[in-house]
C-alpha positions in Angstrom: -16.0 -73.7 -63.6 -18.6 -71.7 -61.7 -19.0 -74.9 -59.5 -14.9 -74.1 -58.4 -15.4 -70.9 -57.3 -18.6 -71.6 -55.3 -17.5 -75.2 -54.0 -13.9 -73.0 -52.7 -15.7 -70.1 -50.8 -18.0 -72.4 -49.4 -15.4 -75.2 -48.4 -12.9 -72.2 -46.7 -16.4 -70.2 -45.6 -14.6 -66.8 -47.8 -12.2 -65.7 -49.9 -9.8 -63.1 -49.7 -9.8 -60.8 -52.9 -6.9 -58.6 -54.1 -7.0 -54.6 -53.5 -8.8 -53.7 -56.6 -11.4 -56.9 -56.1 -10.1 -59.7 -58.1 -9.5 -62.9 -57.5 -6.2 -63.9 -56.1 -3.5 -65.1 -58.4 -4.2 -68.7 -56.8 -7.4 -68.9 -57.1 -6.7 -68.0 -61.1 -4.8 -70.9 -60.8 -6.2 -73.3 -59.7 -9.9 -72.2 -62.1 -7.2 -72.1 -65.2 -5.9 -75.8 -64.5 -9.3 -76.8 -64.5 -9.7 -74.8 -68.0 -9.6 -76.7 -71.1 -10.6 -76.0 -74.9 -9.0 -77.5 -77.8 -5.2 -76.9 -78.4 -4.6 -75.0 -74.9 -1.4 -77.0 -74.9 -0.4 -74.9 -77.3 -1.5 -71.8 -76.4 2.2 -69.7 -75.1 -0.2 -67.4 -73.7 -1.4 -69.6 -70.8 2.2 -71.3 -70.2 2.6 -73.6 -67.4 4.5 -72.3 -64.1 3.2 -68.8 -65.1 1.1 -66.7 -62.7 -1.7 -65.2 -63.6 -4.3 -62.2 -62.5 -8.0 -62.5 -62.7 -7.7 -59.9 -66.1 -5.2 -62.0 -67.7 -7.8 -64.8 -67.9 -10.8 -63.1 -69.9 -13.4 -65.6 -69.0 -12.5 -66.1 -65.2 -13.1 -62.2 -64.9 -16.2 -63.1 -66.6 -17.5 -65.3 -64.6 -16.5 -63.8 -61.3 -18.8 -61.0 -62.7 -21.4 -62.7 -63.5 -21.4 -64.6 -60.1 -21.7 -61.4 -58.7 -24.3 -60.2 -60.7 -26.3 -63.1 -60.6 -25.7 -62.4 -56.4 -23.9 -65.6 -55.2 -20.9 -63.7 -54.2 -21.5 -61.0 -51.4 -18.1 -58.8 -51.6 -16.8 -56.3 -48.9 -14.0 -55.4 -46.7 -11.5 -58.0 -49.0 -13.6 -61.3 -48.8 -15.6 -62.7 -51.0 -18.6 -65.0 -49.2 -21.4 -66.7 -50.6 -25.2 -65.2 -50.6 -28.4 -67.0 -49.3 -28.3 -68.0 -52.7 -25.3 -69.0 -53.9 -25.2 -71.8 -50.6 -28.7 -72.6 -52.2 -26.5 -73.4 -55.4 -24.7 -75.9 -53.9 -27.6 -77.9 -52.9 -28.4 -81.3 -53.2 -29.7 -81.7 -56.7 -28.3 -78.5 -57.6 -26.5 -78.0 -60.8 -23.4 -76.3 -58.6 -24.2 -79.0 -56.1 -23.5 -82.2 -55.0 -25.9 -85.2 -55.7 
């Protein structure tokens, strides 16, 4: 899931956070849909067709923390853009990265 986040900012070159600096409700998305654990279909909680926020999904505002503390993500002014690092990430080789 990290790999999402990363391979998005670096692919659109930022991303635009909400007010309060979350993630945007489609970047939720589109992390959730890749989200799976055993019986999620039958989870009501994460219903398809329902929007969600970055603090609905515990473990996406998890990790977009942890990116951040880990300093991949640079934040400021409503974008999110990737450090020195978190390009480095992406790497040939990398574990974010591609082969």
């Amino acid at each position: 899931m990290p790999r999402i986040v990363l391979q998005r900012i670096d692919r659109d070159g930022w991303l635009r956070l909400t007010g309060k600096g979350n993630f945007r409700r489609d970047v939720v998305a589109a992390m959730r849909e890749s989200m799976t654990w055993p019986g999620m279909e039958a989870t009501e909680h994460f219903r398809t067709g329902k929007a969600y926020r970055e603090g609905d999904v515990r473990d996406i505002h998890l990790l977009h923390r942890l990116l951040d503390m880990a300093e991949l993500l640079e934040e400021r002014a409503g974008l999110c853009q990737l450090t020195a690092l978190g390009q480095k990430m992406l790497g040939p080789g990398r574990p974010g990265g591609g082969a």
